[in-house]
C-alpha positions in Angstrom: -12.8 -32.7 -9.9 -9.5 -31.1 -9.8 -6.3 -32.4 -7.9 -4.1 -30.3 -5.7 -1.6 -30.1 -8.0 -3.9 -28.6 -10.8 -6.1 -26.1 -8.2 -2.3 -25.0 -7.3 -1.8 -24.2 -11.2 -5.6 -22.6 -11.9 -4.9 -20.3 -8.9 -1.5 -19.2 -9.9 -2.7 -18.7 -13.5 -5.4 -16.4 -11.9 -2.7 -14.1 -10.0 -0.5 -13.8 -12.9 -3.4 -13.0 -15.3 -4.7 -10.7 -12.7 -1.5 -9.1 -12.3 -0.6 -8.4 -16.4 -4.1 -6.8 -16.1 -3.7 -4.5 -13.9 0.2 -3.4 -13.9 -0.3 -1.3 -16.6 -3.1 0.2 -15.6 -1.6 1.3 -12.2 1.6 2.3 -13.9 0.1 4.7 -16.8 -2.4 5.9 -13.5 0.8 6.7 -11.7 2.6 8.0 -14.6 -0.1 10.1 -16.9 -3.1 10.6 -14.7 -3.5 14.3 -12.9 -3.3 13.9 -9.3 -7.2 14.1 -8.6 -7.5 11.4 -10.3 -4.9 9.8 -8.7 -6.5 11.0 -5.7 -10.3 9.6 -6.7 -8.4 6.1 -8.0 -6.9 6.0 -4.1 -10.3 6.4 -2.6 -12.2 3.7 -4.5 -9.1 1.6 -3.5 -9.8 2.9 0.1 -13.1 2.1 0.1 -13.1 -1.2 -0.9 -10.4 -2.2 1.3 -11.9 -0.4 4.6 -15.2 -2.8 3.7 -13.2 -5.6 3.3 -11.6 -4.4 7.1 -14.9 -4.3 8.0 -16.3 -7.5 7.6 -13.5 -9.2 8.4 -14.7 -6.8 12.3 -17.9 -8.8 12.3 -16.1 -11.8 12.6 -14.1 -10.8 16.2 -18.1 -9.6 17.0 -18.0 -6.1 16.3 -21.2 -4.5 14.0 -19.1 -1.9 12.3 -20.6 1.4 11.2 -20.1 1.4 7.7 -21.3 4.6 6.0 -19.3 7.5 8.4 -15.8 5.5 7.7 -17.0 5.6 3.7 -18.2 9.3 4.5 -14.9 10.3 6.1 -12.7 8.5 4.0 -14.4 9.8 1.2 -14.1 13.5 2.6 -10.7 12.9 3.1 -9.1 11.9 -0.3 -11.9 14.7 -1.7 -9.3 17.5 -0.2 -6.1 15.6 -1.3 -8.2 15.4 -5.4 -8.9 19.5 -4.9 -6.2 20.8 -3.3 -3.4 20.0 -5.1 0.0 21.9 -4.2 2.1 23.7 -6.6 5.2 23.7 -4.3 6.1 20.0 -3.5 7.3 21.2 -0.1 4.3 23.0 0.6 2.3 20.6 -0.2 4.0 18.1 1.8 4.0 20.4 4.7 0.2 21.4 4.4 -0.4 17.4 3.7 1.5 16.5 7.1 -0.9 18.5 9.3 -3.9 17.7 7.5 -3.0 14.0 8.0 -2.6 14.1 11.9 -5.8 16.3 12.0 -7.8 14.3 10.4 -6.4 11.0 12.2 -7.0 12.8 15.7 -10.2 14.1 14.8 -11.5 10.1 13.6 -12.2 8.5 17.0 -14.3 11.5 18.6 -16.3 11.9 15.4 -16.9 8.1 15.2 -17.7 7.8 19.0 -20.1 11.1 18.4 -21.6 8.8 15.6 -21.6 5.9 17.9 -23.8 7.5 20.6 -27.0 7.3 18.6 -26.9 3.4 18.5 -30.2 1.2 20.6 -27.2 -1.0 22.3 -24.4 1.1 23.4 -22.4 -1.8 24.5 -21.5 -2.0 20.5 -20.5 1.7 20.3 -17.2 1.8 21.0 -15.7 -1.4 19.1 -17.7 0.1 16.2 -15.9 3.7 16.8 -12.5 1.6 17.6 -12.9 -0.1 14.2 -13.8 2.5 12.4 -10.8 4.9 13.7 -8.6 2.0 13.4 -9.1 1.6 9.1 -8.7 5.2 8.8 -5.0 5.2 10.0 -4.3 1.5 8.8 -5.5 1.7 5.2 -6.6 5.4 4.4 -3.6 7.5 5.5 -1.2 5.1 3.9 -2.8 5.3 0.6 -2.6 9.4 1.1 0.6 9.2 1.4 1.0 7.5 -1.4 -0.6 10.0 -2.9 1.0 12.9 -1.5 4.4 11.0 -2.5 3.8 11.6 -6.1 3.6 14.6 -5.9 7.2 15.4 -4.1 10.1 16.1 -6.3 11.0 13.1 -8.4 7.7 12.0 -7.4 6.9 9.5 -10.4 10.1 7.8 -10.1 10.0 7.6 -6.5 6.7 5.9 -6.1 7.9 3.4 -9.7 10.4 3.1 -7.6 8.5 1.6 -4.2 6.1 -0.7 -6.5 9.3 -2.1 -7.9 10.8 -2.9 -4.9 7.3 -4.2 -3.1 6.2 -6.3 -6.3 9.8 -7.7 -5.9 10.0 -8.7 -3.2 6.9 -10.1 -3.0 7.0 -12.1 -6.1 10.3 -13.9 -4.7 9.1 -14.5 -1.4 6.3 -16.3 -3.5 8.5 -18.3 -5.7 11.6 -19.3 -3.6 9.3 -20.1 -0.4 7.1 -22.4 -2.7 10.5 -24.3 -4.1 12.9 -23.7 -1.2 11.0 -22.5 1.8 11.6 -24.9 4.9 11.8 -23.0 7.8 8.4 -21.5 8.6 8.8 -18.0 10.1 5.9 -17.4 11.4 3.5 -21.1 11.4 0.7 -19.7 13.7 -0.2 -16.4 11.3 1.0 -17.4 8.1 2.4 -20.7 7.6 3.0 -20.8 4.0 5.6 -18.2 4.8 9.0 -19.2 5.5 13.0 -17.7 6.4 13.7 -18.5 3.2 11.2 -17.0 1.3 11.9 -13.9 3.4 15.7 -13.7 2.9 14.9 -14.3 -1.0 12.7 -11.3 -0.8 14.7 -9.0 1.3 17.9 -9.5 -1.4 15.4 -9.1 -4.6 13.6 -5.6 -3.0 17.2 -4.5 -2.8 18.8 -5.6 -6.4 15.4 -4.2 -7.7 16.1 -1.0 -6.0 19.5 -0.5 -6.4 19.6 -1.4 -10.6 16.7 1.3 -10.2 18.6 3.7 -8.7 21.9 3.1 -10.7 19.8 3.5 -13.8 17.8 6.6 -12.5 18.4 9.1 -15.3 18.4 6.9 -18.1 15.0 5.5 -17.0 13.5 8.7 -16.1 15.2 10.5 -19.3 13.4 7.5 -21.0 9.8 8.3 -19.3 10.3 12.2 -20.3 11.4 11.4 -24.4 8.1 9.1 -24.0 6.0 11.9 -22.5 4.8 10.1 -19.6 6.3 12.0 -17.4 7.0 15.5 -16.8 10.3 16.6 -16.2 9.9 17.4 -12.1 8.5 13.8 -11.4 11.9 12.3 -12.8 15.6 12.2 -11.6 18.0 14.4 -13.7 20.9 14.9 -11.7 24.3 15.3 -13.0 25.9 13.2 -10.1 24.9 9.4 -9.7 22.9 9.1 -6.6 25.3 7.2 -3.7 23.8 3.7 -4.1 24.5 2.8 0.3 21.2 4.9 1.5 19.0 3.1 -1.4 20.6 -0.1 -0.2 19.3 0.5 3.1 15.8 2.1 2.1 15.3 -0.7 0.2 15.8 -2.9 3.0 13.5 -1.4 5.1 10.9 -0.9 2.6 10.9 -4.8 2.1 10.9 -5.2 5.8 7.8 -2.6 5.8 6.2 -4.7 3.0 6.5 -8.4 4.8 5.2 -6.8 8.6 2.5 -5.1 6.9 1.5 -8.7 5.0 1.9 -10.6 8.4 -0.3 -8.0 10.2 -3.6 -8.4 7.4 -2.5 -12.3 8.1 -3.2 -11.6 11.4 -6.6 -9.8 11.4 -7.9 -12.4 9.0 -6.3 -15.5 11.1 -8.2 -14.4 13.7 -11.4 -13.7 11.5 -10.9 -17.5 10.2 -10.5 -16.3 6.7 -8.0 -17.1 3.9 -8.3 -14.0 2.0 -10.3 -10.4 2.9 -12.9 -10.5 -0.1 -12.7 -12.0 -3.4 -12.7 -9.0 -5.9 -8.9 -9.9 -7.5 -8.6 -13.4 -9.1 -5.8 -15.1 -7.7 -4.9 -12.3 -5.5 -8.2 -12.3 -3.3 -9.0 -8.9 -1.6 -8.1 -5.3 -2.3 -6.8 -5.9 1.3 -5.1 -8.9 0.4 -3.5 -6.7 -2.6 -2.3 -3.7 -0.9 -1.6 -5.1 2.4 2.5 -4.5 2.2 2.3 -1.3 0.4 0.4 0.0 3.8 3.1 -0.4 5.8 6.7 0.8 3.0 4.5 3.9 1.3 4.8 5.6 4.9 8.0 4.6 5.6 9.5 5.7 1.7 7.2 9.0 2.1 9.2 10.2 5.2 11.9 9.5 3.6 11.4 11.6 0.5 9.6 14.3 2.9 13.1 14.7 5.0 15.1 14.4 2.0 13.4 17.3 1.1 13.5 20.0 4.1 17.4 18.8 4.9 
């Protein structure tokens, strides 16, 4: 039998060998792949997160209806895979009002769904439920999405997984050594004000050496052919560096609510981690968790950059 000490080590052996698995594969996925298949990798993503959503439901008593959230999910990231748009502003425009369609549409065709069940007293937590993972996980990963394909699109979503992985990994590291002060002991309590302020300074170095290097790195990633010129930065001025300071910042801010918020659901489930699918990492839940709450926030961003 193990000690402490040594599970501790196995489990962070897991995430790191987990995590030099898969970074490449996201990275040439957001780099080279054509944006339905972009699109289809988002849904599977989707997918298995909403499950995970979903059982961790049954657990606050709910008996979730699982195959019209896969259906409409499904539907939904279908359109984004076929209907790409040649205009980045366009497309953002047309994605914009498909998105709030499609989230005010969810909770009248779930309760429709939710009509035809034997005990009706389950019908409307299993339409809440369902409603409720469309706009938590779905939508975010559209627009995640629908970010790449804005202007400077590539860079800009390298850009967010830089500044989320980041921040992230240093919240890990310096909370572990450092962290004394628990921030928040009744939803997370391996989390602490140290961790966070570590975080919140590396999502912002991250994102500012990113920016100040912008057209050498994306200059790079055209010579390299991973990119195509459109889905880099090229300008002949150095971006100002104070807006990325504060993007930054609220990206990371974004990231660590939108961790403490799947803490939450699964605190109140009585679960560690939403599923099991990622050594070392848990759930896709578990995985994406932050990146639901800063793609939003970095796609408005780059969506009014755009029409002002």
């Amino acid at each position: 039998m193990c000690t402490r000490a040594e599970a501790k080590g196995l489990h962070l052996l897991k995430r790191v060998l987990t995590a030099v698995v898969l970074i490449p594969i996201v990275l040439v996925l957001i780099l080279k792949a054509p944006i339905s298949v972009l699109a289809v990798t988002a849904a599977v993503v989707a997918l298995l997160a909403v499950n995970e959503l979903l059982r961790l439901s049954e657990s606050y008593g709910i008996q979730p209806q699982r195959w019209p959230i896969f259906i409409y999910v499904g539907l939904f990231f279908l359109f984004l895979a076929i209907n790409p748009g040649a205009t980045p502003l366009l497309e953002t425009g047309s994605f914009s009002h498909s998105a709030i369609f499609a989230a005010g549409l969810a909770p009248f065709i779930f309760l429709t769904v939710a009509m035809r069940r034997a005990d009706l007293a389950t019908a409307f937590p299993a339409a809440m439920v369902s409603a409720f993972a469309f706009a938590y996980v779905a939508l975010p990963l559209a627009f995640l999405v629908q970010l790449r394909e804005q202007w400077a699109g590539a860079f800009l979503v390298i850009y967010l997984l830089l500044v989320v992985w980041a921040g992230d990994i240093f919240a890990y590291f310096v909370g572990r050594a450092v962290g004394r002060h628990r921030m928040s002991p009744r939803i997370s309590p391996n989390k602490t004000w140290e961790g966070a302020v570590a975080s919140v300074v590396a999502s912002v170095g991250i994102g500012m050496l990113v920016y100040r290097y912008a057209l050498p790195i994306s200059s790079w990633l055209l010579n390299a052919h991973f990119i195509e010129r459109r889905d880099g930065y090229f300008g002949n001025q150095p971006l100002p560096l104070w807006p990325v300071f504060w993007i930054s910042a609220a990206l990371n801010v974004a990231a660590q609510l939108g961790d403490l918020v799947e803490s939450l659901i699964k605190r109140g489930a009585g679960v560690k981690d939403s599923g099991a699918i990622l050594p070392g990492h848990g759930g896709m839940l578990d995985r994406v968790d932050a990146l639901l709450f800063a793609a939003p926030v970095l796609w408005y961003y780059a969506a009014w950059r755009v029409m002002h």
